[in-house]
C-alpha positions in Angstrom: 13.4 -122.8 -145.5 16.3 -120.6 -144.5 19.4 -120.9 -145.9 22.4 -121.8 -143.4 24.0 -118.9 -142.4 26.9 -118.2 -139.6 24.8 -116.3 -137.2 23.6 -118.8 -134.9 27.0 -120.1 -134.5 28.8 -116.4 -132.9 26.4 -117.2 -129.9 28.4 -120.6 -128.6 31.5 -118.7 -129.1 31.2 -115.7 -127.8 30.0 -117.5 -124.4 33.1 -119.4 -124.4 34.8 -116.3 -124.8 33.3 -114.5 -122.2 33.6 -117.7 -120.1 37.2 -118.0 -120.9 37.8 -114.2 -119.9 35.8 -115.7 -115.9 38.7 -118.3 -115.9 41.3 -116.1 -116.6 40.1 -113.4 -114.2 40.0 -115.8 -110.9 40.9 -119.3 -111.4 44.2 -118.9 -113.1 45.4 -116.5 -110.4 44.3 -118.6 -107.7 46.0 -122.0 -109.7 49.0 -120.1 -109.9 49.0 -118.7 -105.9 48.2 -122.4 -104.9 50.7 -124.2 -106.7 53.9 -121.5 -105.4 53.7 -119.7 -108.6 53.4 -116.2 -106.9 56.2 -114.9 -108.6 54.9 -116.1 -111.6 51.8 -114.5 -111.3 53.9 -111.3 -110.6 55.3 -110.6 -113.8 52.3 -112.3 -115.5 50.6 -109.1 -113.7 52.8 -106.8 -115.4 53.3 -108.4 -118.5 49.6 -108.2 -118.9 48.1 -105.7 -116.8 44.5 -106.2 -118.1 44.0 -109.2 -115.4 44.1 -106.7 -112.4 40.9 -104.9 -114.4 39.3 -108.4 -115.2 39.8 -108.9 -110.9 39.0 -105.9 -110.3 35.7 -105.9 -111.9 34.6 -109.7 -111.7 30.6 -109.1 -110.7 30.3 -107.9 -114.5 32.2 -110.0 -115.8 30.6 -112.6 -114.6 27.4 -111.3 -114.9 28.1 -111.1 -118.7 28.8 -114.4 -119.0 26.2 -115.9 -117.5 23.7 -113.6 -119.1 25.4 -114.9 -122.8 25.6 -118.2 -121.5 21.8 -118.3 -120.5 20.9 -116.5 -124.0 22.9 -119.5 -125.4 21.3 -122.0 -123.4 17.8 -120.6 -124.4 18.5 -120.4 -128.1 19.9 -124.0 -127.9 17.5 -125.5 -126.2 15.0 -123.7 -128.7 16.8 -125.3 -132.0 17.1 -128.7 -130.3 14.5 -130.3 -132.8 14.4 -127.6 -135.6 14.3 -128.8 -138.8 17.9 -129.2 -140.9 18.2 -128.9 -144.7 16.8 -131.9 -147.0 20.2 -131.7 -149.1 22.1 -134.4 -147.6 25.2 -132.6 -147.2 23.5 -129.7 -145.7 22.2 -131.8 -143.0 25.1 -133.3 -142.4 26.4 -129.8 -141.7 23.5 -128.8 -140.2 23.7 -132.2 -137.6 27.7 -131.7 -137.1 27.6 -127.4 -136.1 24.6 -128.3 -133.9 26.4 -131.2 -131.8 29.6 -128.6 -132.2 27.4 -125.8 -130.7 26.4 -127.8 -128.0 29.6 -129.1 -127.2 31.2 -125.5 -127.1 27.9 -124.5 -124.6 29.1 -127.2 -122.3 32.6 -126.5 -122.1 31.3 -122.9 -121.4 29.4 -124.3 -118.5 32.0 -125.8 -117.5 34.5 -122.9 -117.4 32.0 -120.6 -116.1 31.6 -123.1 -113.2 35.4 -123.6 -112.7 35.6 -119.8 -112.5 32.6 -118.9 -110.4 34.0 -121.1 -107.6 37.7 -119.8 -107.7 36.1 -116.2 -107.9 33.5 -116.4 -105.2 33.5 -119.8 -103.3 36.9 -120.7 -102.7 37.3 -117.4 -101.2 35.4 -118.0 -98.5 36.0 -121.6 -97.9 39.6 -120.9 -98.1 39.5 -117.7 -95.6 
């Protein structure tokens, strides 16, 4: 048996990552136009200039994500009944990082979902 290693644990964070960077890209501009916060979004804009690039190039961006998010998904839904350590604490660790893992895919999910319909959808039903 392996020893437990980090490795399969970069996966779930790097697709929130990447899944955070969708939500910042669309959804927090359009939150922030929607609420009356223009202004704000204004010098948000040129305080941080890198959200006109994330805009600016969304299709990748998104098609990042997903891809990471599917890897993650895949790898997940793999490991879902591999065996964990028989040290007690090990599988303890081994039970807690995978429930943590899949918690962390989920919210990425979720974000991506959030961020995919403020970056595609709502564009459309809104215009």
């Amino acid at each position: 048996m392996k020893p437990t290693t980090s490795q399969g644990h970069v996966l779930p964070f790097l697709s929130l990552f990447t899944s955070a960077g969708t939500l910042v890209c669309c959804a927090l501009p359009a939150l922030l136009v929607s609420i009356g916060a223009g202004a704000t979004l204004a010098g948000l804009v040129s305080t941080v200039p890198q959200l006109i690039w994330l805009s600016t190039y969304k299709v990748p961006v998104f098609a990042i994500a997903g891809v990471l998010l599917l890897i993650t998904g895949f790898i997940q839904w793999k490991m879902r009944n591999a065996p964990c350590p028989v040290d007690p604490e090990l599988a303890a660790s081994c039970v807690k990082m995978r429930s943590i893992n899949t918690h962390l895919f989920m919210l990425s999910l979720l974000i991506y979902a959030v961020g995919f319909f403020f970056a595609f959808l709502a564009v459309k039903v809104l215009s």
